[in-house]
N, C-alpha and C positions, 0 to 999 in steps of 0.2 A: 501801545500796540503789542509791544513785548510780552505785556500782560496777557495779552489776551491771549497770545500763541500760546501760553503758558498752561492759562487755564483749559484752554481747547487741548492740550496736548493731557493736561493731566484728567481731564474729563474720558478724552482718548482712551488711555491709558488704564481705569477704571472700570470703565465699558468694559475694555478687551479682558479684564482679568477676573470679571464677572462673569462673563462670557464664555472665558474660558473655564472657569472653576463649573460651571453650569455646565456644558458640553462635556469637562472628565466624569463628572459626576454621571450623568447619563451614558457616557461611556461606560462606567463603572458599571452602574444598571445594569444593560445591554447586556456585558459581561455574566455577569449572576445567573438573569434569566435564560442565558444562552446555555450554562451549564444546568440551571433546573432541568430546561427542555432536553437534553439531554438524556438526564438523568431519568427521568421522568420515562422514557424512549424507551431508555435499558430493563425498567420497573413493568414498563408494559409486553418486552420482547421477553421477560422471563416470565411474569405473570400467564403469557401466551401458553408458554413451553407446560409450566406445572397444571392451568387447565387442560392444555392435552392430555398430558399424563393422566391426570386426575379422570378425564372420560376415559381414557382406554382402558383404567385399573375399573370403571365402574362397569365399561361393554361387558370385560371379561367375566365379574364376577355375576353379571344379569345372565350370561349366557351361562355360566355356572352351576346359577339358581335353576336355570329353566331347564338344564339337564340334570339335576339332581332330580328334579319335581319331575321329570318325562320317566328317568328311569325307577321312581316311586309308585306313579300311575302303572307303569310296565310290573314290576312287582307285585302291588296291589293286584290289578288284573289276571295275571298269572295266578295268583295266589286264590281268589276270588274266583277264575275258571277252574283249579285242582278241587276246591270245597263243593264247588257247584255239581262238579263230575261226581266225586264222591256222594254228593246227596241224592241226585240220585241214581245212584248206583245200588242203594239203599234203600231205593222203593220211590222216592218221592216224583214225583211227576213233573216237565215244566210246565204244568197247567199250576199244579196244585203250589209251586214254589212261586209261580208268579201271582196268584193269589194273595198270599204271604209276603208278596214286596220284593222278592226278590226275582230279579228278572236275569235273561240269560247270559252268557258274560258276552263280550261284544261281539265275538267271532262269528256264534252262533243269533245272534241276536242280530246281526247285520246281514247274514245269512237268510235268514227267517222273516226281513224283514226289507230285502229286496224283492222278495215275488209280486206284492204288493206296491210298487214302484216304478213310477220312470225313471227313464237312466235320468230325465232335469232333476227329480228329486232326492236320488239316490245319492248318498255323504260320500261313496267312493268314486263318484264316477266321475269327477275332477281329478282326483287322484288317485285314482287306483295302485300305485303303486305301493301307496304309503298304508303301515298296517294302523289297523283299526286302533290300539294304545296313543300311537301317533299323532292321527284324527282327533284322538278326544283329548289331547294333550295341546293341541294346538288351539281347541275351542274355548279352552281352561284359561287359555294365556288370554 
């Protein structure tokens, strides 16, 4: 009978350290994966940060572009109504320059080309406030 306490205790005994070596060990585990997550937490809360960043530095320079290219169109146009005026100024007719492809710069061309229009179809008459460089600048985008 002593025997057998024996072995029952030392079976016990065995068991429990099995048992126990099993549950540090997953302990262990538990641990690790506690600190990936973590880790992993802080990787995504700064990833976050630098995608923002990274969209604001991209808003700014889109909005950049599109005023660079607005006040290009503004130039252009300007530039394009001074030639226009000088041509004819110079005899040419806007009959005979729009012949030739060249048509009147927008001011007068929107001008000219509201008589013939409803206010539904007329480019300004959503917004009229906004000038005609504007308008075509927005239609660009």
């Amino acid at each position: 009978m002593a025997d057998k306490r024996g072995a029952r205790r030392a079976a016990e005994k065995a068991a429990l350290a099995v048992l126990q070596k099993t549950m540090v060990s997953t302990a262990g585990d538990l641990a690790e994966a506690g600190e990936q997550r973590v880790s992993a937490e802080e990787v995504l809360v700064a990833a976050r940060t630098r995608a923002a960043e990274h969209l604001e530095r991209a808003k700014q320079e889109a909005a950049s572009m599109v005023a660079d290219a607005n006040a290009a169109c503004g130039e252009a146009e300007t530039d394009y109504a001074a030639k226009y005026t000088a041509a004819t100024a110079t005899g040419w007719t806007p009959a005979a320059l729009e012949e030739m492809g060249y048509e009147a710069p927008d001011g007068r061309r929107a001008r000219r080309g509201q008589r013939g229009r409803t206010s539904e179809s007329s480019p300004t008459s959503d917004n009229s406030a906004e000038s005609p460089t504007s308008t075509r600048a927005k239609q660009l985008v």
